[in-house]
TITI-183622 format. One line per field, with one value per residue (C-alpha): y, x, z; residue number from 0; residue in one letter. Coordinates in steps of 0.25 Angstrom, whole numbers, plus 5000, padded with zeros to 4 digits. Last residue first. Layout:
BEGIN
c2 Y|...
c1 X|...
c3 Z|...
pos NUM|...
code A|...
//
This chain:
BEGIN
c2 5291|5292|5305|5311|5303|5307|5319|5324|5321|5317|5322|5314|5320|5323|5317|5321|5327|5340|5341|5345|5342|5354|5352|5355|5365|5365|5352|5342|5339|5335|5343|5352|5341|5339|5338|5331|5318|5321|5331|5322|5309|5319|5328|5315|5309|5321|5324|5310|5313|5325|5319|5307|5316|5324|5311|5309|5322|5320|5305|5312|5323|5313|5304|5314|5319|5317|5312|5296|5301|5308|5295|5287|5297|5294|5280|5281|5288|5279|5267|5273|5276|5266|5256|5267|5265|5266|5267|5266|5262|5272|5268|5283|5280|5270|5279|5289|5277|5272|5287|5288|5274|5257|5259|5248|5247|5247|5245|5245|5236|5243|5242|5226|5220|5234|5241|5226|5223|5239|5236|5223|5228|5241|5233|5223|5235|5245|5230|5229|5222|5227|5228|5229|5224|5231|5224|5210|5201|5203|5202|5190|5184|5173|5188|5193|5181|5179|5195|5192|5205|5199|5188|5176|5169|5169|5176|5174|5177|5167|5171|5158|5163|5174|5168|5160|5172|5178|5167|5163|5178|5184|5189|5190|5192|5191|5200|5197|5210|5209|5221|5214|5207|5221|5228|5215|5216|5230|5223|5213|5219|5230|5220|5209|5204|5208|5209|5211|5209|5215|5210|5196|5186|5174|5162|5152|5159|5145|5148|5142|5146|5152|5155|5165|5160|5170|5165|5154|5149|5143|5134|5124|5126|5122|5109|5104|5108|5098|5089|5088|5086|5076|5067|5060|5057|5050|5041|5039|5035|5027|5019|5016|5010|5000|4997|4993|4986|4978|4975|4968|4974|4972|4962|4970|4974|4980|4989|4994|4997|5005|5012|5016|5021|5027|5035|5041|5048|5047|5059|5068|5078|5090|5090|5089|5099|5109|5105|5109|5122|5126|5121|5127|5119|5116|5104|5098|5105|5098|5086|5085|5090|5080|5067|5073|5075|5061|5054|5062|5057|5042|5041|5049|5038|5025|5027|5029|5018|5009|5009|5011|4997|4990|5002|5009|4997|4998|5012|5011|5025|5024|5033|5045|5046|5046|5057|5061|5058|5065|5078|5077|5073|5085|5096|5089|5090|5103|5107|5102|5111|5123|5118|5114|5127|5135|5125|5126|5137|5126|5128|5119|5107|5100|5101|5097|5085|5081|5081|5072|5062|5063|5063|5049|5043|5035|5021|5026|5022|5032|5042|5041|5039|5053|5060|5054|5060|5073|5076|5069|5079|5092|5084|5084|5099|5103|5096|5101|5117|5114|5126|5116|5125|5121|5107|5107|5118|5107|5096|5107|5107|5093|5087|5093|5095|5086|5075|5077|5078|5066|5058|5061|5055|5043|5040|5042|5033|5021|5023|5021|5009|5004|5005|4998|4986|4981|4968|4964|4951|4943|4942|4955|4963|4970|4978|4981|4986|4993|5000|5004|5012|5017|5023|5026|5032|5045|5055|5056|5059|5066|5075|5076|5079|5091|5096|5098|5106|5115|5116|5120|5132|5135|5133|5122|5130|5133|5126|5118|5116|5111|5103|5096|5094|5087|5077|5075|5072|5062|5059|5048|5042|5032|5025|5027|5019|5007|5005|5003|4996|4986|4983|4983|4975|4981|4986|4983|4996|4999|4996|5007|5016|5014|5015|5029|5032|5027|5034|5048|5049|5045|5052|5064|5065|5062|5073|5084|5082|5076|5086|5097|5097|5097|5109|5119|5108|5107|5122|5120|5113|5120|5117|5122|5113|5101|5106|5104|5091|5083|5089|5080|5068|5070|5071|5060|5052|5052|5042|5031|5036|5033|5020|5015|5022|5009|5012|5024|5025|5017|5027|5028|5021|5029|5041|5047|5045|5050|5062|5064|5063|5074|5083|5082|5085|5097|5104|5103|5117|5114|5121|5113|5101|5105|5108|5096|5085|5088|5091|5080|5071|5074|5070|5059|5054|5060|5053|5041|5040|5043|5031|5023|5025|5022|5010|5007|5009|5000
c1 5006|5009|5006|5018|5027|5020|5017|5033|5037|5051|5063|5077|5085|5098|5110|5117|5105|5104|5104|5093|5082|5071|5058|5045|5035|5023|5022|5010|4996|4991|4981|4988|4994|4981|4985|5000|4994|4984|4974|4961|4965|4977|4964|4956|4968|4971|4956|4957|4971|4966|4952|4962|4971|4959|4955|4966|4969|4955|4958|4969|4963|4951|4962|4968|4981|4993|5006|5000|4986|4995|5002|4988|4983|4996|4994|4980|4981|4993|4984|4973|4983|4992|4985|4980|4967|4957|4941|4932|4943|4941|4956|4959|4956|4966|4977|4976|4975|4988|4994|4991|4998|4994|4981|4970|4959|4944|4937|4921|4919|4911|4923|4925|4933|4941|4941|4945|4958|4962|4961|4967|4978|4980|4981|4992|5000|4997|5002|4994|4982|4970|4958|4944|4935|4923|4906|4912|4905|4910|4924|4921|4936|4934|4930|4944|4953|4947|4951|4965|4972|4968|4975|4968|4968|4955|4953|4941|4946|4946|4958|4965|4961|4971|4984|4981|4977|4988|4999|4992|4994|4985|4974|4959|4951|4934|4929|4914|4910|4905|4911|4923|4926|4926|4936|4945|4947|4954|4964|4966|4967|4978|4987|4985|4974|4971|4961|4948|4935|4922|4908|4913|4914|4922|4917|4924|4937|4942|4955|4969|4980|4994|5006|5014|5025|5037|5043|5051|5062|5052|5048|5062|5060|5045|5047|5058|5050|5040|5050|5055|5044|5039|5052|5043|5031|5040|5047|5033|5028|5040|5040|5025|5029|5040|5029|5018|5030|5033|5019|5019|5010|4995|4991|4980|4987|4998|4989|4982|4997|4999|4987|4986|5001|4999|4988|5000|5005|5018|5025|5028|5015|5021|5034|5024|5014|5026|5031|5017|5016|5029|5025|5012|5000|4991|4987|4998|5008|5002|5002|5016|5020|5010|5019|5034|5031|5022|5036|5047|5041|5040|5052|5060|5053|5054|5071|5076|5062|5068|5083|5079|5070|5075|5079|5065|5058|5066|5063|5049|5043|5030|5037|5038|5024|5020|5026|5020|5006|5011|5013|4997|4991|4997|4992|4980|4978|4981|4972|4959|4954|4958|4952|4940|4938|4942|4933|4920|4912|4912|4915|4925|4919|4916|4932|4935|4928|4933|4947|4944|4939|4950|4959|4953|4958|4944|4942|4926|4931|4943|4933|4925|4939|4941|4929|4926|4941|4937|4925|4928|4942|4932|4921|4932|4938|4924|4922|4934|4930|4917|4907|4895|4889|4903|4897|4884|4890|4901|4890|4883|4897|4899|4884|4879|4892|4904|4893|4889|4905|4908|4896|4900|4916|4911|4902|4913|4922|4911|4909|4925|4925|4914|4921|4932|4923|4924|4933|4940|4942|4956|4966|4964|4958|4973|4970|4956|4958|4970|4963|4951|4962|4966|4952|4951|4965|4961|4954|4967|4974|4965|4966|4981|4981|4972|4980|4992|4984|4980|4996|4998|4989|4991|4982|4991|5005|5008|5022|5018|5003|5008|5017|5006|4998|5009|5013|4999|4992|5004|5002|4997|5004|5012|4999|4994|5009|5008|4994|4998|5010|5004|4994|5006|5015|5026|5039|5043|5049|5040|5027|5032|5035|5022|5014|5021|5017|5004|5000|5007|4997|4985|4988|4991|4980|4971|4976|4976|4964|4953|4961|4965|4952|4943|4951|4938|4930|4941|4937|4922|4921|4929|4943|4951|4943|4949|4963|4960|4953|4964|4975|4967|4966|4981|4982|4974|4984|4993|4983|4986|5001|5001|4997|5003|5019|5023|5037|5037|5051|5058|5069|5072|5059|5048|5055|5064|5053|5042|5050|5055|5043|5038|5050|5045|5030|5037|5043|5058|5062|5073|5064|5051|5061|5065|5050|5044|5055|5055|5039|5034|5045|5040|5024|5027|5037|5027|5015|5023|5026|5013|5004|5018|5018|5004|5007|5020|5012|5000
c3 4860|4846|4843|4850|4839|4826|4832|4834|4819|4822|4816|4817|4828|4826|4833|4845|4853|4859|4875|4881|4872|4871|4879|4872|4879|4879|4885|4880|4881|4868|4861|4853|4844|4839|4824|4822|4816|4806|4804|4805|4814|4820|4826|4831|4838|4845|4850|4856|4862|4869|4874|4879|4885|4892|4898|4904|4911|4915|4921|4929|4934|4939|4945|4952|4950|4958|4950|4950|4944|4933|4932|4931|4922|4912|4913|4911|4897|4893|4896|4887|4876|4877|4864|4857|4856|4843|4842|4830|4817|4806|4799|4801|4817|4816|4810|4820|4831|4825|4826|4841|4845|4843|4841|4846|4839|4841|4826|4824|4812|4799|4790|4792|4781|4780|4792|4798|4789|4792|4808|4806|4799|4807|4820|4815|4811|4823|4832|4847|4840|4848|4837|4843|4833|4839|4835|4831|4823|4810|4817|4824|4827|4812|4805|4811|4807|4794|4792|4796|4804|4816|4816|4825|4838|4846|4859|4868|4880|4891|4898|4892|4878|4881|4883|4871|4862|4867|4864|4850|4846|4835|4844|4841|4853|4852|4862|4870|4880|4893|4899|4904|4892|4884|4893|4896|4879|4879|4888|4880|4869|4875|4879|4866|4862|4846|4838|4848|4840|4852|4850|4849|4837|4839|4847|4839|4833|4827|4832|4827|4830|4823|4828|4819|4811|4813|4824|4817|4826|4835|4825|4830|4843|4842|4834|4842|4857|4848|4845|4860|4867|4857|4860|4873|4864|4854|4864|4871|4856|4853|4866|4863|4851|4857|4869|4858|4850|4863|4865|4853|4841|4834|4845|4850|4863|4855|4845|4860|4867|4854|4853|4868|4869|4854|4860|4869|4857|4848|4844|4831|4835|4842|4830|4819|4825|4826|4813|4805|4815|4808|4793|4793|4796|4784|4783|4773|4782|4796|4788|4785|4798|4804|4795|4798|4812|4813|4806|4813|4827|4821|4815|4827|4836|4829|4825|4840|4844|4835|4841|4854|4853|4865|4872|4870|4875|4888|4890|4890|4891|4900|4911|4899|4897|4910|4912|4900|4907|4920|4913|4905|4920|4925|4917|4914|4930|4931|4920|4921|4932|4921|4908|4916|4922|4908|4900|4911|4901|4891|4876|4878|4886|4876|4870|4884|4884|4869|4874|4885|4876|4869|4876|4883|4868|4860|4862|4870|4883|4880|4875|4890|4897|4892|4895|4910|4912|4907|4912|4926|4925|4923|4933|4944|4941|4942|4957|4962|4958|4967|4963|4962|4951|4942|4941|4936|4923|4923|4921|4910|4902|4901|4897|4885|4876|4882|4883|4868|4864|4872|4868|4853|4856|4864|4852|4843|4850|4851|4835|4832|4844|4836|4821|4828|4830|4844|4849|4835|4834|4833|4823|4814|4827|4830|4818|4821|4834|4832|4821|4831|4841|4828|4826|4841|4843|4830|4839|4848|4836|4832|4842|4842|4826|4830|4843|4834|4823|4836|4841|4825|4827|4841|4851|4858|4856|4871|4870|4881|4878|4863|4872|4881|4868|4861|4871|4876|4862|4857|4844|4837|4823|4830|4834|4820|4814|4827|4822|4809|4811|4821|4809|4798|4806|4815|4816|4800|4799|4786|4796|4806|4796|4787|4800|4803|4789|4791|4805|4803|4790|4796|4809|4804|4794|4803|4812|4800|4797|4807|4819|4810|4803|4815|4821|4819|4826|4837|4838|4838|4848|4858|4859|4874|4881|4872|4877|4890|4888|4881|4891|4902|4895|4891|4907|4909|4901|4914|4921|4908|4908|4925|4923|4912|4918|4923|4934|4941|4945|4934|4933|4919|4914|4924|4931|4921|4910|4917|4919|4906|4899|4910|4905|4889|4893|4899|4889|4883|4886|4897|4907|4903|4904|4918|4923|4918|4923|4939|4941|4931|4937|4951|4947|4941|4954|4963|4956|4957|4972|4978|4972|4974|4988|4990|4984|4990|5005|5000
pos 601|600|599|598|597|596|595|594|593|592|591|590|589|588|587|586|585|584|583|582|581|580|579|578|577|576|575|574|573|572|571|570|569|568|567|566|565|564|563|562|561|560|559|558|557|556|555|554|553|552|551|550|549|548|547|546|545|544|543|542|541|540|539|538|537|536|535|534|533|532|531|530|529|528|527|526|525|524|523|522|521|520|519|518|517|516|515|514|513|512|511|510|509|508|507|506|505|504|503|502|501|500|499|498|497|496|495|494|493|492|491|490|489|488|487|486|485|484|483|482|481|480|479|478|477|476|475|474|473|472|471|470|469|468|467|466|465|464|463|462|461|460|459|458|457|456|455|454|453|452|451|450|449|448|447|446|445|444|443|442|441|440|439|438|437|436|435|434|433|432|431|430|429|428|427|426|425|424|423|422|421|420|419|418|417|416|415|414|413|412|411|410|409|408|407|406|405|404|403|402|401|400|399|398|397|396|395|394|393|392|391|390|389|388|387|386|385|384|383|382|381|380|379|378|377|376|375|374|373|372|371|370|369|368|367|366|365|364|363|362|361|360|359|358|357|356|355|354|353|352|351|350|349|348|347|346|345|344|343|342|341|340|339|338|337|336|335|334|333|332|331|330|329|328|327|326|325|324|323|322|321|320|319|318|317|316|315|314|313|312|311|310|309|308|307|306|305|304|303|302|301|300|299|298|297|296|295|294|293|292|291|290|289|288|287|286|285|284|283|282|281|280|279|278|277|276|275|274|273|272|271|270|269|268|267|266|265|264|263|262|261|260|259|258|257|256|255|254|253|252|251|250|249|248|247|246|245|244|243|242|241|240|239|238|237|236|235|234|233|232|231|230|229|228|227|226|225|224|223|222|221|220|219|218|217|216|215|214|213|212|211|210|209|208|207|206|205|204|203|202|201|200|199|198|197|196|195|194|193|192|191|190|189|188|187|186|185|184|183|182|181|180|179|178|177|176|175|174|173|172|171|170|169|168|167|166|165|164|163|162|161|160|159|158|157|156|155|154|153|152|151|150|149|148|147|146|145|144|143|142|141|140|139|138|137|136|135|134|133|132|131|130|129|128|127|126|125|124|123|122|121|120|119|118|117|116|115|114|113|112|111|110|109|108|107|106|105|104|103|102|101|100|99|98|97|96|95|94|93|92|91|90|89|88|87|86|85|84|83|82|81|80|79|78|77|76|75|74|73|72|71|70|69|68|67|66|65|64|63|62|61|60|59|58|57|56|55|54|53|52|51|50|49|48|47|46|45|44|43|42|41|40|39|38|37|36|35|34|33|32|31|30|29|28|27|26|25|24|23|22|21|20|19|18|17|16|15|14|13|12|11|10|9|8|7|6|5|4|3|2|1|0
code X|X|X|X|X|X|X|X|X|X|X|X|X|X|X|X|X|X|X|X|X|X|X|X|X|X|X|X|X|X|X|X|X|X|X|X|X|X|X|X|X|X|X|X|X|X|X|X|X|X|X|X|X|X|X|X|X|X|X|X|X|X|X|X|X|X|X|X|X|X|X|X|X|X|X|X|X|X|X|X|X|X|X|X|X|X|X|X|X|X|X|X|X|X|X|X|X|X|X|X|X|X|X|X|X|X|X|X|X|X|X|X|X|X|X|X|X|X|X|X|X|X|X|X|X|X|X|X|X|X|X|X|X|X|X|X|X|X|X|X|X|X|X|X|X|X|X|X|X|X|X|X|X|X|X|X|X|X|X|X|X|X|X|X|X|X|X|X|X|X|X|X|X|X|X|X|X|X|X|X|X|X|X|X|X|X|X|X|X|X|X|X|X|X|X|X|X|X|X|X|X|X|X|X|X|X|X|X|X|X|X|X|X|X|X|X|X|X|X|X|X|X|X|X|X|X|X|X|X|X|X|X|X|X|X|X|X|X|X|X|X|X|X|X|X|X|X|X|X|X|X|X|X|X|X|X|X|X|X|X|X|X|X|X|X|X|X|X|X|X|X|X|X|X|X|X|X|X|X|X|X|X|X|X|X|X|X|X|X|X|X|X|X|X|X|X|X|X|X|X|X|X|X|X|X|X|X|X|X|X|X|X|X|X|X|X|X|X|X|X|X|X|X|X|X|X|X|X|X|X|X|X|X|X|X|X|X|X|X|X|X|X|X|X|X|X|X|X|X|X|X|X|X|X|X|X|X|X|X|X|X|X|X|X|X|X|X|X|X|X|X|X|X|X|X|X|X|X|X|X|X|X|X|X|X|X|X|X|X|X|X|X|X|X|X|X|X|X|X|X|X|X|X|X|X|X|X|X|X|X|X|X|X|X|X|X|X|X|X|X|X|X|X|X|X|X|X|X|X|X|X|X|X|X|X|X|X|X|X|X|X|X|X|X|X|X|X|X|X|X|X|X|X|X|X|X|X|X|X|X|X|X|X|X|X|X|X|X|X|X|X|X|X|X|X|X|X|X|X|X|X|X|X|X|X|X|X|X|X|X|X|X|X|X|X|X|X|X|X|X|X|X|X|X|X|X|X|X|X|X|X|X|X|X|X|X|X|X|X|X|X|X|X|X|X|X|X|X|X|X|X|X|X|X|X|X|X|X|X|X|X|X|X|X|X|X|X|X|X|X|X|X|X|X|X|X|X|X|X|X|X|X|X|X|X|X|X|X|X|X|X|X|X|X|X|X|X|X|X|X|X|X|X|X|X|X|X|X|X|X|X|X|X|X|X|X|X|X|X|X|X|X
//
């Protein structure tokens, strides 16, 4: 009792210990974490033999891809993974199809196996690892991005596409004894599971939380969001289809769902955790011994293989449409093995399609391959890092788009600008063309979608014909005059707010017939100063009408050079009456400078 108490409490600390050790120092050495927590299991399980079978703790630590699976379905609604439908049944049929034959081609032409254990062994191969290249994607904060959603594609169906080689399995290792259920059934039994998913996500999920949050007992949410996704996933895996998947589907219900952010965030920790021990767990199930017999095949099986699935999904990436850098990066995310290949592999063995020493041998390859991905994707990223001049690209499917108030741009002065109208009620739609931004700000809550704004499909996909004010915040005069021209010119009738960038901006705004213009530092040059003038004694009221009467001054200065051009209304700034001569005389001439070209652009 004493030994198995002891052992309850010893390994947890062991797993727990090498996380804490190995993560930090490879994060620091810039190798990424999923890499250190190989490492760890490595070092404690075939080096050290301190934990000795890893079966039990992988099968718990897959709760963590379970876990991933949901958070990243809360984050697609419906109609999103609609909008993706040609990536997924396109491009990750053809990845599969195409990785699976030449990789069955090779395996064949080696003379390794027969045709049947070929095939399977080729489609097995052909699967990638979900968790491997999610968790990086989360790393390097690329999962919104263009060729990070591509990535995501092939990954889903890939999980989509275990039941039908599950089936071929089935049939293949039936040619000498009878088949226990029709593949054709298991297919139909799938579907099912998937439709009552989707009908059970839609009518019954959200109103059980609805129950739920009226109790006011924060413990009691957590346990119905892990009972959600728990009851999910071994609902799919009852029905022959991946527990991922099942929990993917859940949280892509649960989208549109006023819960998302509360489930996203009880969820967390433990997917956090769950997802480090299952590489840990990982790298204890690494057979050392089978990799010594065969060292010489594996050193040849595992650079084929990972050059072969790179070569094969750049390809097809190119053919789709990708360009050439996103294309590499998906080939250098997607060259591994998966954990499927575990299931496929130990299933093809028990039917009598392969030895258990091939099953072992192949599964040696996959973890190999999984435990190089680290690298070949910190690979492909050093060597795209060069080229700074491709922009990051994502893709939005602008659901929900079409507010009262367009706001072009998100930067300082948008965002503040936007509190104002969120605050009184008011919908905004936000378009911004930086990825980082509109990541940092979709995590507020504000309804932000990526996009250029000086593209006319961009600002009609945005709402534009809907929108009552366009309010154009982009901090560059360029990028400002281009969407302001684009927009006088497709939409004339559009009421324009826009920011200027100095005096002579607003003077060439208000000449383009835009409604309203601020220069970016006027008001907070205004309150600076009446603060300081506050600061020196004056009250608040003399200060405020010292204001004021700046503003009144500046207005009547803007509408004067607007008519007679630059240098009218000098009169009406407040300034010395007398100018101070230098004091000492400069040693080279002074070029001339047009005093109201400078003085005006305050």
């Amino acid at each position: 009792m004493a030994s198995a108490t002891e052992a309850l409490f010893a390994q947890p600390l062991l797993l727990l210990g090498g996380a804490v050790i190995a993560a930090p120092i490879f994060r620091k050495l810039g190798l990424g974490t999923v890499l250190g927590y190989l490492a760890a299991g490595v070092v404690i399980g075939p080096v050290l033999h301190l934990i000795g079978g890893s079966g039990e703790i992988l099968a718990v630590a897959e709760l963590g891809v379970v876990l991933l699976l949901f958070i990243i379905g809360l984050e697609l609604k419906p109609s999103r993974l609609w909008h993706m439908r040609r990536d997924i049944f396109g491009l990750g049929t053809s990845q599969v199809v195409f990785t699976g034959l030449m990789l069955t081609a090779l395996v064949y032409a080696a003379g390794l196996l027969d045709w049947r254990g070929a095939l399977v062994a080729g489609f097995g191969l052909a699967l990638s690892s979900t968790a491997f290249a999610l968790q990086l994607l989360e790393d390097y904060g690329d999962m919104n991005s263009r060729y990070g959603q591509r990535s995501f594609s092939i990954l889903l169906f890939q999980d989509l596409a275990i039941v039908p080689l599950l089936a071929m399995v089935s049939v293949l290792g039936a040619q000498g004894s009878e088949a226990q259920q029709s593949p054709v059934v298991e297919i139909g039994i799938a579907l099912g599971a998937v439709i009552g998913m989707i009908l059970a996500g839609r009518y019954l999920l959200t109103p059980m939380f609805q129950i739920i949050a009226r109790t006011g007992a924060r413990e009691v949410m957590i346990a119905a969001a892990l009972f959600v996704v728990l009851g999910s996933a071994y609902l799919m895996q009852v029905a022959g289809l991946s527990m991922a998947m099942g929990a993917f589907l859940a949280g892509v219900m649960l989208a549109e769902s006023s819960y998302r952010h509360e489930l996203e965030a009880d969820i967390e920790p433990f997917r956090g955790l769950l997802l480090a021990l299952f590489f840990i767990a990982v790298g204890l199930s690494m057979e050392l011994q089978v990799i010594v017999d065969n060292l010489a095949l594996i050193a040849i099986a595992v650079p084929v293989l990972m050059a072969v699935k790179a070569l094969v999904i750049f390809a097809i990436c190119r053919v789709s449409g990708s360009s050439r850098n996103d294309a590499i990066r998906i080939g250098m995310l997607l060259p591994q093995g998966g954990e499927f290949g575990f299931v496929l592999f130990t299933t093809a063995a028990a039917a009598g399609l392969f030895s258990g020493a091939q099953s072992s041998l192949l599964i040696s390859i996959v973890t190999l391959s999984m435990a190089l991905t680290p690298l070949t994707a910190l690979i492909g990223q050093r060597l795209l890092a060069r080229d700074t001049r491709e922009k990051e690209e994502m893709e939005e499917d602008f659901e929900g788009a079409g507010s009262d108030v367009l706001m072009v741009g998100f930067s300082r002065f948008g965002q503040i600008a936007a509190q104002i109208l969120l605050a009184s009620g008011r919908d905004v739609t936000i378009l911004d063309d930086s990825p980082d931004r509109v990541r940092q700000a979709a995590t507020f809550g504000f309804r932000i979608y990526f996009g250029d704004g000086t593209r006319l499909d961009m600002l009609r996909a945005a709402g534009i014909e809907k929108a009552k004010i366009v309010a154009v915040c982009t901090h560059r005069k360029d990028i400002t005059d281009k969407i302001v021209d684009l927009i006088r010119s497709e939409y004339p009738d559009v009421r324009l707010f826009v920011r200027s960038y100095d005096r002579i901006h607003s003077l060439e705004l208000r000449a383009r017939d835009v409604e309203y213009e601020l220069r970016e530092t006027f008001e907070s040059g205004l309150l600076f100063g009446r603060r300081t003038l506050e600061g020196l004694g004056a009250t608040e009221d003399e200060a405020y009408e010292v204001g004021e009467d700046i503003r009144r001054r500046d207005e009547e200065r803007l509408r004067l050079q607007a008519q007679e051009g630059i240098l009218a209304g000098r009169e009406l700034m407040h300034k010395r009456p007398v100018k101070p001569e230098p004091l000492i005389k400069p040693k080279k001439p002074i070029q001339a400078v047009e005093t109201p070209t400078e003085a005006p652009a305050a």
